[in-house]
Structure formats: C-alpha cells, structure tokens
Backbone atoms as SQL, in Angstrom:
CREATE TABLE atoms (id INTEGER PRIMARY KEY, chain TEXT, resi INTEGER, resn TEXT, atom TEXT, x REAL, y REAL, z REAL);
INSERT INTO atoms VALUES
  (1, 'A', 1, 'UNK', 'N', 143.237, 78.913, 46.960),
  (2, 'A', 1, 'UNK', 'CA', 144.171, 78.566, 47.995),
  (3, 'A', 1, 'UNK', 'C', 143.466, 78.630, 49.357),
  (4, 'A', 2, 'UNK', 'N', 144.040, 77.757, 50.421),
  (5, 'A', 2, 'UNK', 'CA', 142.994, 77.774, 51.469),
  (6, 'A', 2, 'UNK', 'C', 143.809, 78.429, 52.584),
  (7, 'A', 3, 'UNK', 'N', 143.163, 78.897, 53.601),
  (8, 'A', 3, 'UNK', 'CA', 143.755, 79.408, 54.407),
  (9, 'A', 3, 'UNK', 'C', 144.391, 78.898, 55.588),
  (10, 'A', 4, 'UNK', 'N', 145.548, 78.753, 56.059),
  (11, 'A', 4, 'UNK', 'CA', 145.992, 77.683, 57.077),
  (12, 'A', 4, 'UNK', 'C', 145.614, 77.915, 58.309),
  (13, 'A', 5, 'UNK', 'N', 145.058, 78.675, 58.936),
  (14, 'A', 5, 'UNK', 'CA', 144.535, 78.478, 60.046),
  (15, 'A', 5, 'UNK', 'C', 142.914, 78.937, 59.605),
  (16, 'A', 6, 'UNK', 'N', 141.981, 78.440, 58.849),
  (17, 'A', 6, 'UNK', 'CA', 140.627, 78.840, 58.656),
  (18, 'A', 6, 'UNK', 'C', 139.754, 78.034, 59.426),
  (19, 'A', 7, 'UNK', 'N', 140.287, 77.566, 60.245),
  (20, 'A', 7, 'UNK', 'CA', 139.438, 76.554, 61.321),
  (21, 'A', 7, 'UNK', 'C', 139.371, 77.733, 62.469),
  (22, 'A', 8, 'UNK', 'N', 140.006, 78.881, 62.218),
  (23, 'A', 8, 'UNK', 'CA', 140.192, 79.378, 63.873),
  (24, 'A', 8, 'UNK', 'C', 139.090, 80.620, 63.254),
  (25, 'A', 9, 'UNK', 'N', 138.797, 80.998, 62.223),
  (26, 'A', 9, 'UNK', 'CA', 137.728, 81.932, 61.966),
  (27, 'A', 9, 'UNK', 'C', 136.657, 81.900, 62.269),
  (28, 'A', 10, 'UNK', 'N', 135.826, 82.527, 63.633),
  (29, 'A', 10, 'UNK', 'CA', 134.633, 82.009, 64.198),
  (30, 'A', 10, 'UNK', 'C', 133.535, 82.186, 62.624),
  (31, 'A', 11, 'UNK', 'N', 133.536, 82.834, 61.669),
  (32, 'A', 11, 'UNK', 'CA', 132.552, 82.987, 60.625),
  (33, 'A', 11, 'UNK', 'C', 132.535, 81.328, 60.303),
  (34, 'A', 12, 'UNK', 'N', 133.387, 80.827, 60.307),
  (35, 'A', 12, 'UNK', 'CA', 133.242, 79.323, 59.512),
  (36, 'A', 12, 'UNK', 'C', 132.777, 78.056, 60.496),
  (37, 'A', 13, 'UNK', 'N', 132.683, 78.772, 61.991),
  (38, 'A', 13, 'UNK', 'CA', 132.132, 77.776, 62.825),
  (39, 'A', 13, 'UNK', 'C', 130.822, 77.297, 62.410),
  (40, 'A', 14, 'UNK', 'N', 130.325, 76.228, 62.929),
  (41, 'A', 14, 'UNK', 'CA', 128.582, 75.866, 62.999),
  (42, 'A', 14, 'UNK', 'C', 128.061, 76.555, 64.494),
  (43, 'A', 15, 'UNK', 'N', 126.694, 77.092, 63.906),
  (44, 'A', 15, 'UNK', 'CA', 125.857, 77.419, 65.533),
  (45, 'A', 15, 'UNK', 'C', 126.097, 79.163, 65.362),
  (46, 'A', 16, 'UNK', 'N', 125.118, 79.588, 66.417),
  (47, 'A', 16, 'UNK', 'CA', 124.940, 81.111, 66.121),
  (48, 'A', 16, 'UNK', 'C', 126.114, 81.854, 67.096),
  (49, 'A', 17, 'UNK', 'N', 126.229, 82.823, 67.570),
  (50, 'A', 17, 'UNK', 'CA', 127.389, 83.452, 68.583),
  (51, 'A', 17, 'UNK', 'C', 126.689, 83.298, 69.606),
  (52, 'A', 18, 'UNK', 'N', 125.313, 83.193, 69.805),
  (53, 'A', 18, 'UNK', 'CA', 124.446, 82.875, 71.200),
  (54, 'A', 18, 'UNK', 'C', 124.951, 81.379, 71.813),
  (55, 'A', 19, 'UNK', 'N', 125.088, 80.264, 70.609),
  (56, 'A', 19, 'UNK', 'CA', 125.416, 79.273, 71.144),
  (57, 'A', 19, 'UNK', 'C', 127.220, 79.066, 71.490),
  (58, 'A', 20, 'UNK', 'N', 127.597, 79.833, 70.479),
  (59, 'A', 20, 'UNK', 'CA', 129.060, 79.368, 71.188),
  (60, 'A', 20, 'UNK', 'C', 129.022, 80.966, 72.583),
  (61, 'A', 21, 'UNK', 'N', 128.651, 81.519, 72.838),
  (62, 'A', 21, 'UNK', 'CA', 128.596, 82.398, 73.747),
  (63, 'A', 21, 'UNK', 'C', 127.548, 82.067, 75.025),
  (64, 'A', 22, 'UNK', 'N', 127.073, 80.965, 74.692),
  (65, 'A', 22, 'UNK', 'CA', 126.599, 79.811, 76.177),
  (66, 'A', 22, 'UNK', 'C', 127.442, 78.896, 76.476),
  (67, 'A', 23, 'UNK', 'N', 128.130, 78.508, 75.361),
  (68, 'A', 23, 'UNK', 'CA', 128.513, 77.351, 75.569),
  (69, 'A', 23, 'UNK', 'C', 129.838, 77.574, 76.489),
  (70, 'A', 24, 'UNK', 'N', 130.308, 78.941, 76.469),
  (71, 'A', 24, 'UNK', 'CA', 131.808, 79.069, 77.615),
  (72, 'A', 24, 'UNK', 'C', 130.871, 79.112, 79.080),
  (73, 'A', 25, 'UNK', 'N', 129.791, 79.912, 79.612),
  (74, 'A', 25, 'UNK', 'CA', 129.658, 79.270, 81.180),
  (75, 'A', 25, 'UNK', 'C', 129.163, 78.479, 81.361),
  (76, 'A', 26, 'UNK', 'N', 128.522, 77.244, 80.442),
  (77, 'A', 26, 'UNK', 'CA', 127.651, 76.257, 80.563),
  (78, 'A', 26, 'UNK', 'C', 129.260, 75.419, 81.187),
  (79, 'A', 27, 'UNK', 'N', 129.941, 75.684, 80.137),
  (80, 'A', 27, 'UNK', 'CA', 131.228, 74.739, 80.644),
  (81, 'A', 27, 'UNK', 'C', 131.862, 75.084, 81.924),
  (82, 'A', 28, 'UNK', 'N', 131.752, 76.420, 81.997),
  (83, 'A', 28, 'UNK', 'CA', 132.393, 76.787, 83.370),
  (84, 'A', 28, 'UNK', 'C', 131.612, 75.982, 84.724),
  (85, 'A', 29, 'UNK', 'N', 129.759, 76.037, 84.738),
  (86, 'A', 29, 'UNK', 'CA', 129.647, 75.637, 85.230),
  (87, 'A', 29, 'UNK', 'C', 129.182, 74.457, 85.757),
  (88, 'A', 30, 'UNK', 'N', 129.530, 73.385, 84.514),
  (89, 'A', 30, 'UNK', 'CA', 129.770, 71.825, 84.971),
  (90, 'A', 30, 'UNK', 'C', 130.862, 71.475, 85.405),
  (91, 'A', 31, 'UNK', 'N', 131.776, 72.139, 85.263),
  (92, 'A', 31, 'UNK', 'CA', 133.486, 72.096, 85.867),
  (93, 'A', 31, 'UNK', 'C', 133.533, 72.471, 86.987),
  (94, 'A', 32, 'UNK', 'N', 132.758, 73.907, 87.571),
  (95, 'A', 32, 'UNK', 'CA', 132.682, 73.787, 88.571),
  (96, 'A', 32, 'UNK', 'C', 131.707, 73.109, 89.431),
  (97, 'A', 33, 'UNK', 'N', 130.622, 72.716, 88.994),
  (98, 'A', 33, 'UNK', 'CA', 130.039, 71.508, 89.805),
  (99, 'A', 33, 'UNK', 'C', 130.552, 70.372, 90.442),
  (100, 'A', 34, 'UNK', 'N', 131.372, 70.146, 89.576),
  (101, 'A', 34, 'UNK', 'CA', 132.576, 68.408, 89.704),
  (102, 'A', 34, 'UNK', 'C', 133.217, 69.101, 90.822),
  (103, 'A', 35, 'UNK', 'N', 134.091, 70.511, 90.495),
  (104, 'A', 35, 'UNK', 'CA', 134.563, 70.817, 91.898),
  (105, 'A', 35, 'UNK', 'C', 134.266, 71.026, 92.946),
  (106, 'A', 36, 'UNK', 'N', 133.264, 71.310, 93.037),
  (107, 'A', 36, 'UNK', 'CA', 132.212, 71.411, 94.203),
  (108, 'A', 36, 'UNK', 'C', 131.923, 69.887, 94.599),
  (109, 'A', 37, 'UNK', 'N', 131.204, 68.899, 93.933),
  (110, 'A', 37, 'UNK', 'CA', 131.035, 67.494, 94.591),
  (111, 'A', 37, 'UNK', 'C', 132.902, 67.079, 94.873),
  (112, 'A', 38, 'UNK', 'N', 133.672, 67.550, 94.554),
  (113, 'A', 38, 'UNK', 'CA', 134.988, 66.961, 95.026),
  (114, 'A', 38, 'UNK', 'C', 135.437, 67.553, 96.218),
  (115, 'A', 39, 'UNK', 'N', 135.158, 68.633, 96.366),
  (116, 'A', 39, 'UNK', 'CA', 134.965, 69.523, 97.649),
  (117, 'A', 39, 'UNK', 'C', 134.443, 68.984, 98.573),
  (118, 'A', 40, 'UNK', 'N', 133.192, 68.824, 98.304),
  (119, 'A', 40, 'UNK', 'CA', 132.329, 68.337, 99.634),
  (120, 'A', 40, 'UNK', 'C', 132.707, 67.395, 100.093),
  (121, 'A', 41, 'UNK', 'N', 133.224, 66.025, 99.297),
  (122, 'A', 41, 'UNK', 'CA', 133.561, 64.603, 99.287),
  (123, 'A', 41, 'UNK', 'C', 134.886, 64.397, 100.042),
  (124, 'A', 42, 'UNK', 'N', 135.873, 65.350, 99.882),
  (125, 'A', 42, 'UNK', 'CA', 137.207, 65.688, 100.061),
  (126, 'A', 42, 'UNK', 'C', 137.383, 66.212, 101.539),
  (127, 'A', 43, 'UNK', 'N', 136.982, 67.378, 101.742),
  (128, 'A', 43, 'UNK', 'CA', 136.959, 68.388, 102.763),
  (129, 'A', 43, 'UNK', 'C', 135.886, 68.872, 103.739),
  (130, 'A', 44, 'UNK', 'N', 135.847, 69.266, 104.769),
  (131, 'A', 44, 'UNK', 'CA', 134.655, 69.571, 105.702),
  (132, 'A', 44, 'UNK', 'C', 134.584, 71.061, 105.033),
  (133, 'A', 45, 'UNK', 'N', 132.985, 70.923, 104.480),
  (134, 'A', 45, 'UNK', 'CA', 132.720, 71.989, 103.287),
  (135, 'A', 45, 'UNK', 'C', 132.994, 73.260, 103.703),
  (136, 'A', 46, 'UNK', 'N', 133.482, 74.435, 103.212),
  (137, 'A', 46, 'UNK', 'CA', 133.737, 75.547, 103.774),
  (138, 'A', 46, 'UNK', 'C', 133.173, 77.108, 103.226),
  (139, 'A', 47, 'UNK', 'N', 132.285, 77.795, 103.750),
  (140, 'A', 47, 'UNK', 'CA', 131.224, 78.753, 103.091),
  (141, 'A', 47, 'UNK', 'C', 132.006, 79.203, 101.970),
  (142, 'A', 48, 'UNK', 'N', 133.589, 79.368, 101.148),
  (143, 'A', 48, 'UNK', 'CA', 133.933, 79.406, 100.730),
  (144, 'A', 48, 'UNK', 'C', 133.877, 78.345, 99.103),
  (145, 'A', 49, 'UNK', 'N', 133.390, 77.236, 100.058),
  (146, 'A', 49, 'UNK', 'CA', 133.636, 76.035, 98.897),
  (147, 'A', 49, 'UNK', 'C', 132.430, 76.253, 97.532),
  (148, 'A', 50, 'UNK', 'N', 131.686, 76.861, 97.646),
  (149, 'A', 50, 'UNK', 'CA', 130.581, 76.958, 96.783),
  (150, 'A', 50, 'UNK', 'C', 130.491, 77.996, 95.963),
  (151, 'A', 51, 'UNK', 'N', 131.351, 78.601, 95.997),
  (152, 'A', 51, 'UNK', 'CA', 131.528, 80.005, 95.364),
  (153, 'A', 51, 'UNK', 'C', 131.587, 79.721, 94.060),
  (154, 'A', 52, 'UNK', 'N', 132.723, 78.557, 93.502),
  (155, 'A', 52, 'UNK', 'CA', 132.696, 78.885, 92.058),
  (156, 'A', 52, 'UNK', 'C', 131.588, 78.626, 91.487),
  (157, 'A', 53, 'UNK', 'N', 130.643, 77.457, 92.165),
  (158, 'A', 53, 'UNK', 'CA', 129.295, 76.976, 91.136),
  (159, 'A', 53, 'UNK', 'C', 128.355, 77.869, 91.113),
  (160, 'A', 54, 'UNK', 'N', 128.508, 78.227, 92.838),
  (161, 'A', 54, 'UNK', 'CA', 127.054, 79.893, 92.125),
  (162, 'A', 54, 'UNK', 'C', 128.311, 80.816, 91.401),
  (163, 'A', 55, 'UNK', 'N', 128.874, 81.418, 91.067),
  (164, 'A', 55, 'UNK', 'CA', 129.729, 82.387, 90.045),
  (165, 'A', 55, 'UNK', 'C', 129.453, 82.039, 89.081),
  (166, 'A', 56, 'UNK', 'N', 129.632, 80.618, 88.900),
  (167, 'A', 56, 'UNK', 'CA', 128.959, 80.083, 86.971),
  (168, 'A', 56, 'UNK', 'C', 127.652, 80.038, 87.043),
  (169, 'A', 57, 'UNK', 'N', 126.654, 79.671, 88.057),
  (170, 'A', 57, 'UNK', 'CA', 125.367, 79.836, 87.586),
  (171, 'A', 57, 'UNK', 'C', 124.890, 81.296, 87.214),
  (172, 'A', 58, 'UNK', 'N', 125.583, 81.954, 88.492),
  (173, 'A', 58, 'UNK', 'CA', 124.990, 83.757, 88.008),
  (174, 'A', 58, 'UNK', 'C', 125.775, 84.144, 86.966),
  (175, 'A', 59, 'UNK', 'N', 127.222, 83.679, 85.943),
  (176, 'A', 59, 'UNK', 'CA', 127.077, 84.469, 84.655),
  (177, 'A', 59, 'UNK', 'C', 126.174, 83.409, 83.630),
  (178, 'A', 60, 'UNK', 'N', 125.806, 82.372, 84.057),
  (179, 'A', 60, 'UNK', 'CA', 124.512, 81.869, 83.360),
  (180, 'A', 60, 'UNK', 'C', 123.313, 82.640, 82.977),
  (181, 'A', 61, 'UNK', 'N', 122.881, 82.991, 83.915),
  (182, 'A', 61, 'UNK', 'CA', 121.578, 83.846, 84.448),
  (183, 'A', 61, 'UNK', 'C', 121.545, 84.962, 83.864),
  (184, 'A', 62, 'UNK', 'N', 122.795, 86.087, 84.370),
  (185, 'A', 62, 'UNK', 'CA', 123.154, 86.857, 83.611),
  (186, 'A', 62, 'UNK', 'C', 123.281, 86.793, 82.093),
  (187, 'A', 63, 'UNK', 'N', 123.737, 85.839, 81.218),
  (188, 'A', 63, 'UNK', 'CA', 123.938, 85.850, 80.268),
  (189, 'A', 63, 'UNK', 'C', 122.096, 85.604, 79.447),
  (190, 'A', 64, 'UNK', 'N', 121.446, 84.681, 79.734),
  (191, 'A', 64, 'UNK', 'CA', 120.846, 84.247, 79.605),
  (192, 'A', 64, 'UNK', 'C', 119.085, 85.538, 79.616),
  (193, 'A', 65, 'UNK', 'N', 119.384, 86.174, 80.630),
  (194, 'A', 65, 'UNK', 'CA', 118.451, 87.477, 81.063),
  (195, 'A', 65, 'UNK', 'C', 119.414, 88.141, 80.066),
  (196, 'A', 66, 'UNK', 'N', 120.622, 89.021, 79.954),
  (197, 'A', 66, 'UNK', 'CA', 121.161, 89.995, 79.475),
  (198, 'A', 66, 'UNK', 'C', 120.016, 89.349, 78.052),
  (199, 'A', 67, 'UNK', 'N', 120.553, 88.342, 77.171),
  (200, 'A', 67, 'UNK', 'CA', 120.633, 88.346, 76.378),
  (201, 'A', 67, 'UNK', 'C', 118.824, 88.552, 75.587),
  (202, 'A', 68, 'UNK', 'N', 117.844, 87.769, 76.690),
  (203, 'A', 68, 'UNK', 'CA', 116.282, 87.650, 76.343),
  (204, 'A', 68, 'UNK', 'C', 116.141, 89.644, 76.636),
  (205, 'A', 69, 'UNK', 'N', 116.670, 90.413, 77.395),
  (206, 'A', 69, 'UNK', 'CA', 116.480, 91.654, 77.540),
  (207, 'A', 69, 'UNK', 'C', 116.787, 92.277, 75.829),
  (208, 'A', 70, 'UNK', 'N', 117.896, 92.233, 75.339),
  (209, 'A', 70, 'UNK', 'CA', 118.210, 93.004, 74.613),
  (210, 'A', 70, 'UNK', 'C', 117.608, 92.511, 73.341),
  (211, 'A', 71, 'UNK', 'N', 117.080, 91.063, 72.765),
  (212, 'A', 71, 'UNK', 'CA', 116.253, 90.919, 72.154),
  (213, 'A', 71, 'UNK', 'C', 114.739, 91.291, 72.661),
  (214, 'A', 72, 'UNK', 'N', 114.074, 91.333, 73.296),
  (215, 'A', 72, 'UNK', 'CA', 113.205, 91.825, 73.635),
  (216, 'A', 72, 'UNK', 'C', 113.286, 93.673, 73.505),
  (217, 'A', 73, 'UNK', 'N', 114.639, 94.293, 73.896),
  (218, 'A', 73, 'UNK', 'CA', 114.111, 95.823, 73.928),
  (219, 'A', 73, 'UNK', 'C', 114.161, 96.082, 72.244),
  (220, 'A', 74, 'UNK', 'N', 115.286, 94.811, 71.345),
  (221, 'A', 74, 'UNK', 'CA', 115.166, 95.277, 70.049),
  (222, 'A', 74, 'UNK', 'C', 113.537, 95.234, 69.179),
  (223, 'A', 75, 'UNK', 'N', 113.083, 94.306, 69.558),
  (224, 'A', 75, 'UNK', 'CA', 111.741, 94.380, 68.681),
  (225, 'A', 75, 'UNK', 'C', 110.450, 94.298, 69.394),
  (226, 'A', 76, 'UNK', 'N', 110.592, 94.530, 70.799),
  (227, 'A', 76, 'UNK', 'CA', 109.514, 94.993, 71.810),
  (228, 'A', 76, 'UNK', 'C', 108.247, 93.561, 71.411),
  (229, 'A', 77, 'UNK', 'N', 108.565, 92.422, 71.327),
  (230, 'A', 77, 'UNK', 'CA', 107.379, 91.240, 71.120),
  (231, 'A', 77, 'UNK', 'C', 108.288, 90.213, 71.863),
  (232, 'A', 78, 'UNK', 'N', 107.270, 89.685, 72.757),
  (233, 'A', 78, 'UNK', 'CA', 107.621, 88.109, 73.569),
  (234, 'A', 78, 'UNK', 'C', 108.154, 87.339, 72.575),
  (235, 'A', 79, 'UNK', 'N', 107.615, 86.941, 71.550),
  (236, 'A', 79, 'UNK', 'CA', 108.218, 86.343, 71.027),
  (237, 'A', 79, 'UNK', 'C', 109.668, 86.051, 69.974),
  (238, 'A', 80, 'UNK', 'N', 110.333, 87.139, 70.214),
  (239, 'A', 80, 'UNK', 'CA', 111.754, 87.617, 69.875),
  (240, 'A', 80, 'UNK', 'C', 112.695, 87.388, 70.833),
  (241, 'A', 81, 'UNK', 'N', 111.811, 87.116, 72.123),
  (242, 'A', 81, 'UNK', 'CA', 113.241, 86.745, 73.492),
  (243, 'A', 81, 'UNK', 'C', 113.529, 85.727, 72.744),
  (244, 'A', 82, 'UNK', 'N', 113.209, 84.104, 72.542),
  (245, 'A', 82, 'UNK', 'CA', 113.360, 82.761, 72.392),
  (246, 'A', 82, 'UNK', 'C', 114.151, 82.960, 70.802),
  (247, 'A', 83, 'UNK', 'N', 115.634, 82.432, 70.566),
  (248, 'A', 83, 'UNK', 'CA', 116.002, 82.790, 69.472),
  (249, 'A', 83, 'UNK', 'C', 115.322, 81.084, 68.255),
  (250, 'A', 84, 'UNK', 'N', 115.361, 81.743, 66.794),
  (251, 'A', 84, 'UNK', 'CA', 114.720, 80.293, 66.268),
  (252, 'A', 84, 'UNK', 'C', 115.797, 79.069, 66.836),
  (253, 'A', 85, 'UNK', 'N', 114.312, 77.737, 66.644),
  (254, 'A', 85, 'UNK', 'CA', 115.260, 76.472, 67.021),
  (255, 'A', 85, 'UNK', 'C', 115.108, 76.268, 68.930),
  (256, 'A', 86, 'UNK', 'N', 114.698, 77.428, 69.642),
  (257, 'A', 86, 'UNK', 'CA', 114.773, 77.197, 71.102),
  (258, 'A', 86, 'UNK', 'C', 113.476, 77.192, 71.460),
  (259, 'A', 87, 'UNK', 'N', 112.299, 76.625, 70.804),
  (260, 'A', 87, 'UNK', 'CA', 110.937, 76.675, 71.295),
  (261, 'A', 87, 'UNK', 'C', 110.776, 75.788, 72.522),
  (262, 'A', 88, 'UNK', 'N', 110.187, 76.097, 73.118),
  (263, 'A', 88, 'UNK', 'CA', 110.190, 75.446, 74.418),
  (264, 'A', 88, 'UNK', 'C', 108.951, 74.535, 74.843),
  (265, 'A', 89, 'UNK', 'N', 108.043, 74.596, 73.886),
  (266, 'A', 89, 'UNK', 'CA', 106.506, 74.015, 74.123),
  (267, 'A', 89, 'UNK', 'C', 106.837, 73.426, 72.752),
  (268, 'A', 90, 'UNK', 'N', 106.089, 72.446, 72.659),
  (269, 'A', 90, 'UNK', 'CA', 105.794, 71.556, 71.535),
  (270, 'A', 90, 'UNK', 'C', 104.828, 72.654, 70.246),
  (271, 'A', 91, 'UNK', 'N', 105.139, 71.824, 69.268),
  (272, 'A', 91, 'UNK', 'CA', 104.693, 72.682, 67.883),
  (273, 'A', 91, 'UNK', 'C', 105.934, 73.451, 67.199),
  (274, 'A', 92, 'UNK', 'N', 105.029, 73.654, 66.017),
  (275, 'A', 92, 'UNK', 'CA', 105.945, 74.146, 65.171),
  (276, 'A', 92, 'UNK', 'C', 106.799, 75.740, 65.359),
  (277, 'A', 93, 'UNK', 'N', 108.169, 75.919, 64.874),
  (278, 'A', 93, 'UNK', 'CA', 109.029, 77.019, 65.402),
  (279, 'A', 93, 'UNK', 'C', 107.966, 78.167, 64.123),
  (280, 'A', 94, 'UNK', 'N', 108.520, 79.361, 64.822),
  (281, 'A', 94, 'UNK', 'CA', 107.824, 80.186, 64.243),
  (282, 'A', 94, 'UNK', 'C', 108.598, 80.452, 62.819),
  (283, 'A', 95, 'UNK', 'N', 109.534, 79.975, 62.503),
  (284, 'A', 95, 'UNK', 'CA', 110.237, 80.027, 61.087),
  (285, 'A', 95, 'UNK', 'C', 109.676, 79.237, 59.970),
  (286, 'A', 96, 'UNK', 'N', 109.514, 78.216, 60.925),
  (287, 'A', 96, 'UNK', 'CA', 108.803, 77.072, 59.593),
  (288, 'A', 96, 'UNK', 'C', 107.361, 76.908, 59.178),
  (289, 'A', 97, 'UNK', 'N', 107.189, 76.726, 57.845),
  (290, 'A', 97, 'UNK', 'CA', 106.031, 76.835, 57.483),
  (291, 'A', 97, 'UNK', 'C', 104.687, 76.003, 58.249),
  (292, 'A', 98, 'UNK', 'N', 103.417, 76.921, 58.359),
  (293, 'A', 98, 'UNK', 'CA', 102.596, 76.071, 59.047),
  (294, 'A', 98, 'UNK', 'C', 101.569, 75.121, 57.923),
  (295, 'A', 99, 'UNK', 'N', 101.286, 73.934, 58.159),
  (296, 'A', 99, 'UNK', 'CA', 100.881, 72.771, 57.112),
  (297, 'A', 99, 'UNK', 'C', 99.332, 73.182, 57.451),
  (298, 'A', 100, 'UNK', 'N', 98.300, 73.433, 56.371),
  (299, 'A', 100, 'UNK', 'CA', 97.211, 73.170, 56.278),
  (300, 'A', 100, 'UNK', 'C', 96.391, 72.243, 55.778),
  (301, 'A', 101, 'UNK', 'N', 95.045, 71.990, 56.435),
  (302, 'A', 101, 'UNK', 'CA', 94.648, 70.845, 55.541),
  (303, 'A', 101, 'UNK', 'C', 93.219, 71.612, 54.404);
C-alpha cells in the first residue's frame, strides 16, 4: 500500500540535504535580486533598498563556509570540504575510478 502523502518525505526526494539546503537561499537570493533591480528602476534607491540581496548573499556565504568548516573539522583533509559531484577543476571526481593505460 502506498503512502498518500510520500511525496512530502524528504528521504524519497532526489539530491543530498546540502542541495536541497542551498537550494532555499539560492532562491531567496535571486528573488531578492529581481527586487532590488525593481527597486532601483522604480524608486530613488534608498540605503535601505539593498538590504534584502546582501541578507541572501550573507546566509549564502554563511551557509556555504558553515558548511566547508564542519566538513573540514570532521575529517581534517582539503579535500572533504568539496562534497562528491562538486569538483571544481576539470578531471576525474575523487569517487570514480581512475582509468589506466
């Protein structure tokens, strides 16, 4: 029997909790970007008007540092900040097998 709301069980989502746990200020702060260019476009800008886009960039930052910190203090190697799948330089991820000739 299936469960009627088993769509709302984050276990059955796709993607790790890192990605759906970026993915809420990434959204916050393209939403507030739009508000900000509607701001500026709209109104004679006001030191006020910019607040929400830096607020979403710094829990970006924050999230983003919190998160390379606490993988890093768990297994004390650079290469444990970057979770698999987020390599940032070309070549192979450190999960997948390396091809010899």
């Amino acid at each position: 029997m299936t469960r009627r709301f088993a769509g709302l069980d984050p276990s059955t989502w796709p993607g790790s909790r890192f990605d759906w746990a970026f993915s809420v200020p990434a959204t916050l702060l393209v939403a507030a970007g739009y508000y900000d260019a509607w701001i500026d476009r709209h109104f004679t800008p006001q030191a006020w008007a910019h607040a929400p886009s830096q607020g979403a960039w710094l829990l970006v930052t924050l999230l983003l540092t919190g998160t390379a910190l606490a993988r890093w203090l768990r297994d004390r190697r650079p290469e444990s900040i970057l979770p698999d799948g987020y390599l940032l330089i070309g070549g192979p991820s450190r999960s997948s097998p390396t091809v010899t000739s």
